[in-house]
Structures are given as C-alpha cells and as structure tokens.
C-alpha positions in Angstrom: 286.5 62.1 5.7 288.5 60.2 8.4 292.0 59.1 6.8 294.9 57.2 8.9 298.7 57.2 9.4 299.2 54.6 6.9 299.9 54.9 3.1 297.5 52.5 1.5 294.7 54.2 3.6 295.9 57.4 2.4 295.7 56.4 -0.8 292.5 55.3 -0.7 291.2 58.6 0.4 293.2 60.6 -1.9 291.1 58.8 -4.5 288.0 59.4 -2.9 288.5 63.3 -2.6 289.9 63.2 -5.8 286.2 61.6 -7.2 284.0 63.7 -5.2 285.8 66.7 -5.6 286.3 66.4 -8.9 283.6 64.4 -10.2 281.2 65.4 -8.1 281.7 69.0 -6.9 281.9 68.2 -3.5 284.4 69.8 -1.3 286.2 67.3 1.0 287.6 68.0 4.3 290.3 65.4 5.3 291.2 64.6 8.9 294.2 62.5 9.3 294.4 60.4 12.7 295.2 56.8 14.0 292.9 54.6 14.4 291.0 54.9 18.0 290.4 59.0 17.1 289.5 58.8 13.8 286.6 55.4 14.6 285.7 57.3 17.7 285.0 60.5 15.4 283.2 58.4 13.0 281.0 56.7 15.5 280.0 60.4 17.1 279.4 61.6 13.6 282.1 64.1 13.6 283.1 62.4 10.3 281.1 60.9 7.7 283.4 58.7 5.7 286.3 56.2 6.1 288.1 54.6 3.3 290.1 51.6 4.6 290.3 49.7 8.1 291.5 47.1 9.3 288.2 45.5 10.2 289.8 42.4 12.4 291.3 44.7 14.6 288.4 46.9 15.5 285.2 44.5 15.7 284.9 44.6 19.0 284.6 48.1 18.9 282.9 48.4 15.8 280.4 46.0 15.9 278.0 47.9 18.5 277.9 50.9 16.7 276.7 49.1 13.8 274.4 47.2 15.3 272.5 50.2 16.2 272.4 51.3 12.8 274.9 54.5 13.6 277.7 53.0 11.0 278.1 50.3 8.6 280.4 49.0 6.0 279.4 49.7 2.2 281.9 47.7 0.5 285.6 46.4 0.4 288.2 48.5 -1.6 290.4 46.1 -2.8 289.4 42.0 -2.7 292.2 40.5 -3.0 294.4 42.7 -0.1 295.1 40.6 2.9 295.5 41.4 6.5 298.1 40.1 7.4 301.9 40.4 9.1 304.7 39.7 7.3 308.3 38.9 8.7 311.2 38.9 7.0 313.5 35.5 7.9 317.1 35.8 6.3 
C-alpha cells in the first residue's frame, strides 16, 4: 500500500491495514512517500493500493494511466472533505 506525508492520508491507511490485517488476514506492507513516488509506484505496479489523493492535483498525470485500464479509482473515503486551501486573515 502507497501512503503519503500527510496525516489524513495516513490515517486513512492505518485503517485500511488495520481491516485487512485484522479482518482479513492479510499482511500489509506500507510504503510511505510524497506524492510523485508513491503515483509513479502505483502506475508501474510496484504498489497495489492507495487510500487518499488529491485527485485535482494529479489528473493530468493520472488520467492516462487510467484510461488504459492500468489504475482506477474505487470510491471516495470521505464525501463531504473538501480540497481546498485555507488562509488564516487576522
């Protein structure tokens, strides 16, 4: 499983080990990257899984390789998260 540098897509993955090693026997190896290693591991198939992307940011690059069928996107973890920046303003 590919996981990233930031918390909420650890957490994600965290759960995800948690369920298949857990619930389903399965043992999990976890490989912790940014972005542009981790997608490009995926897209060789030197990783099977990622929990949580930032879609928006990696279409581009994305969309080719599922196009041809060698990734594709099973579902969204949480609906109602936004992508978004936020700035303070005091």
């Amino acid at each position: 499983m590919g996981d990233f540098d930031w918390n909420s897509a650890k957490l994600h993955s965290a759960i995800a080990t948690t369920i298949s090693e857990e619930g389903y026997g399965c043992t999990v190896n976890v490989t912790t990257g940014s972005t542009l290693p981790i997608m490009t591991a995926l897209y060789e198939g030197q990783l099977d899984l990622v929990m949580a992307v930032w879609y928006d940011n990696i279409e581009d690059q994305f969309k080719p390789y599922e196009d041809a069928g060698t990734v594709r996107r099973v579902g969204v973890n949480t609906p109602d998260s936004g992508q978004d920046f936020y700035v303070d303003c005091p």
